[in-house]
PAFI-671417 format. One record per residue (C-alpha): residue number from 1; residue in three letters; x, y negated, z negated. Coordinates in Angstrom, 3 decimals. Layout:
residues N
+-----+--------+----------+----------+----------+
: num : residu :       px :       py :       pz :
+-----+--------+----------+----------+----------+
: NUM :    ala :        X :        Y :        Z :
...
+-----+--------+----------+----------+----------+
//
This chain:
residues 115
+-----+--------+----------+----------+----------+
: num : residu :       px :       py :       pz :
+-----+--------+----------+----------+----------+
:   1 :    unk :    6.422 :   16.857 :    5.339 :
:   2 :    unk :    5.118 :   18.504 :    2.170 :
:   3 :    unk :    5.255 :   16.930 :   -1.205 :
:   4 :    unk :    7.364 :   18.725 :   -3.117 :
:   5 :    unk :    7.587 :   18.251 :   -7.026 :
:   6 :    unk :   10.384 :   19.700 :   -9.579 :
:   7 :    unk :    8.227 :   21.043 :  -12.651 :
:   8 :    unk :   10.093 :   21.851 :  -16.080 :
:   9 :    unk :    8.258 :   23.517 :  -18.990 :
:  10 :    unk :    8.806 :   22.707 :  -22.232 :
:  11 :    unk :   12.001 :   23.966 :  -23.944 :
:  12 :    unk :   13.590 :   24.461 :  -20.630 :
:  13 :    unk :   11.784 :   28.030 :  -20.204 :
:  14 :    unk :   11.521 :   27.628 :  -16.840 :
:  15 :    unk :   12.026 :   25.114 :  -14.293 :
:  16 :    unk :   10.432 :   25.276 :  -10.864 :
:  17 :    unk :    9.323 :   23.761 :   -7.600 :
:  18 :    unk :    5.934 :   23.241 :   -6.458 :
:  19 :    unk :    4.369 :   22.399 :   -3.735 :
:  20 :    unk :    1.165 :   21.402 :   -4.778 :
:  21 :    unk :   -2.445 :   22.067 :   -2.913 :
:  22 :    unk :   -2.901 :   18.010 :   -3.435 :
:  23 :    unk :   -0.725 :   16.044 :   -1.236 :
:  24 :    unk :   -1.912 :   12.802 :   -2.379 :
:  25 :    unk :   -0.138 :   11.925 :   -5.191 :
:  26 :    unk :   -3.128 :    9.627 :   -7.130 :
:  27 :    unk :   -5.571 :   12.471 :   -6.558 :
:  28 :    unk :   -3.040 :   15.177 :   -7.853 :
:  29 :    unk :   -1.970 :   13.293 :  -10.699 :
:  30 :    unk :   -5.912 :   12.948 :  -11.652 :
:  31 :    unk :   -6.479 :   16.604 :  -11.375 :
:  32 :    unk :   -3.281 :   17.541 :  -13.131 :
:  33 :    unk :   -4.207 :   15.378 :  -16.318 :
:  34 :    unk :   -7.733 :   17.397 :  -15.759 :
:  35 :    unk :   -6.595 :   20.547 :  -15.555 :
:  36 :    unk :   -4.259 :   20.197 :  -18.465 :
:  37 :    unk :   -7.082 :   18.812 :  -20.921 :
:  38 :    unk :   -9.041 :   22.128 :  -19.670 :
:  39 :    unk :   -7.007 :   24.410 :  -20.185 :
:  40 :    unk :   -4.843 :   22.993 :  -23.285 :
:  41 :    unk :   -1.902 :   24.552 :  -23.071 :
:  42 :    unk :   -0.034 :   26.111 :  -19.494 :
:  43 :    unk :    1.667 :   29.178 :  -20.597 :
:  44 :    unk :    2.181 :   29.454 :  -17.064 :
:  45 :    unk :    2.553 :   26.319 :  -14.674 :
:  46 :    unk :    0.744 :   28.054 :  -11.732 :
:  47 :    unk :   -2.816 :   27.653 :  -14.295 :
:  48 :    unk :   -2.237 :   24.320 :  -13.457 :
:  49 :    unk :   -2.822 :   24.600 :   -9.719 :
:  50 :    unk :   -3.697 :   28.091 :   -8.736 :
:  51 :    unk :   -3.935 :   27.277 :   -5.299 :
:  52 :    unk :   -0.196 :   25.091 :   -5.010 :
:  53 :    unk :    2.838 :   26.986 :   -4.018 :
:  54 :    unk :    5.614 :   27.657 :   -7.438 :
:  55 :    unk :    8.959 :   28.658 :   -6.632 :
:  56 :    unk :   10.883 :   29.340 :   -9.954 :
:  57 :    unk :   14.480 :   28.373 :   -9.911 :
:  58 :    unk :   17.379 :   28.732 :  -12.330 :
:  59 :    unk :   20.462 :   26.447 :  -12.898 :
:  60 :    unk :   23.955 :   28.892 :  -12.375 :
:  61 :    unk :   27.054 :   28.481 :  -12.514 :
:  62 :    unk :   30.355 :   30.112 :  -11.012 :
:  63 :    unk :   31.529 :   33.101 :  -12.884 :
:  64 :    unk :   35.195 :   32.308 :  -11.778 :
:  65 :    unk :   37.201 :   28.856 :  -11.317 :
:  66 :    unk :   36.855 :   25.947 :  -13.886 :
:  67 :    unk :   36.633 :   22.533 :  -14.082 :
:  68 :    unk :   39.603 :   20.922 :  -13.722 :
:  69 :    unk :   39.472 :   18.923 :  -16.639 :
:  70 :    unk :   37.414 :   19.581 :  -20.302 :
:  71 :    unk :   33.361 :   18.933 :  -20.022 :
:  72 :    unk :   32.340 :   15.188 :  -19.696 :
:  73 :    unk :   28.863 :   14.043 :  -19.258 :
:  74 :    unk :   29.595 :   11.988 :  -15.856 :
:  75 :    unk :   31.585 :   15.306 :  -14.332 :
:  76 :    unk :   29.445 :   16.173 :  -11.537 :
:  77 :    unk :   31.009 :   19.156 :  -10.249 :
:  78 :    unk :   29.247 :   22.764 :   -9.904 :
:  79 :    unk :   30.994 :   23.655 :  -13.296 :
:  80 :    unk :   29.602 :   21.251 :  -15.509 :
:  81 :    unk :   26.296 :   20.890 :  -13.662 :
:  82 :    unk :   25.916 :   24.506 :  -12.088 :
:  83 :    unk :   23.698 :   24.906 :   -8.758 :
:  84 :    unk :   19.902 :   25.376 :   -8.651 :
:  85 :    unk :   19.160 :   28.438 :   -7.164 :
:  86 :    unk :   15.875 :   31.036 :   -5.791 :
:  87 :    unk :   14.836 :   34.181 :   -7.209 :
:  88 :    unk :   17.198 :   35.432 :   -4.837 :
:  89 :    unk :   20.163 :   33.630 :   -5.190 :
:  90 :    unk :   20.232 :   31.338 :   -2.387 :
:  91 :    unk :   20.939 :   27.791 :   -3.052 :
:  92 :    unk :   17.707 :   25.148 :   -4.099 :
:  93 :    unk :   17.618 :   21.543 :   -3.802 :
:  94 :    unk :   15.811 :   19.102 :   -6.153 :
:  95 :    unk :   13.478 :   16.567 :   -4.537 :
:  96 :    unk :   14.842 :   13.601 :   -4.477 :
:  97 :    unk :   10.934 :   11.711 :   -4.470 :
:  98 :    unk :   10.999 :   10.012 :   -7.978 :
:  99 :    unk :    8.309 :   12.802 :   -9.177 :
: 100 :    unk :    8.877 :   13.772 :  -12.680 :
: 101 :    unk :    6.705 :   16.675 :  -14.246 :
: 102 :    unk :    7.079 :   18.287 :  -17.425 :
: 103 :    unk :    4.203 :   21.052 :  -18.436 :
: 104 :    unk :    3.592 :   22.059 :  -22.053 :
: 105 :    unk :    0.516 :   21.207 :  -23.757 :
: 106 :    unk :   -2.298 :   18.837 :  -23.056 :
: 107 :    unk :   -0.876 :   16.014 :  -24.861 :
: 108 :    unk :    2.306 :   15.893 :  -23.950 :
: 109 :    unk :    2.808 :   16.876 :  -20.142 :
: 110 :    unk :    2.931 :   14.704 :  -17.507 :
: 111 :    unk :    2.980 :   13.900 :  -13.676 :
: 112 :    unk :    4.913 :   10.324 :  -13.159 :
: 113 :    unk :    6.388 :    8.831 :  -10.260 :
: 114 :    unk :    8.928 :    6.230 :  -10.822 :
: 115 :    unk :    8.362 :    2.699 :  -10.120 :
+-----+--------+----------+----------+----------+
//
């Protein structure tokens, strides 16, 4: 199975998943810092790894129903969280790997994996 990482750029311009061209996760990690020091600033995530695989998604939410009670941070329901979705509309789940990545600028973008 593919390694699979959700990407968000800064400001929450875009959010995507990609599947990089690096399946080990110590070697990608080393040539995303790399790449990011090259090129200083990823105005688009795919400069990052040309060769990897980006699907951009986008968080929606219904046009019609409502939660069934005011917003609260713990609500978990598709109208307070809305559903990750393709290009195209059809439904996108997170990976659920502990892989956090966040591109921006050299400094301040990163490729973690919890624990």
């Amino acid at each position: 199975m593919k390694l699979k990482i959700y990407a968000r750029e800064e400001y929450g311009f875009g959010h995507h998943i990609w599947t990089p061209s690096e399946q080990n996760f110590e070697k990608l990690q080393k040539l995303f810092k790399d790449r990011m020091a090259q090129i200083g600033y990823a105005a688009n995530p795919q400069w990052v790894d040309p060769e990897g695989e980006w699907v951009q998604i986008f968080n929606e939410f219904p046009e019609e129903g409502d939660c069934e009670r005011d917003y609260h941070p713990e609500c978990k329901c598709v109208h307070c969280e809305g559903e990750w979705v393709d290009w195209e509309g059809n439904p996108v789940t997170l990976p659920d790997n502990g892989i956090t990545c966040h591109i921006h600028e050299a400094d301040d973008s990163y490729l973690e994996k919890e624990g």
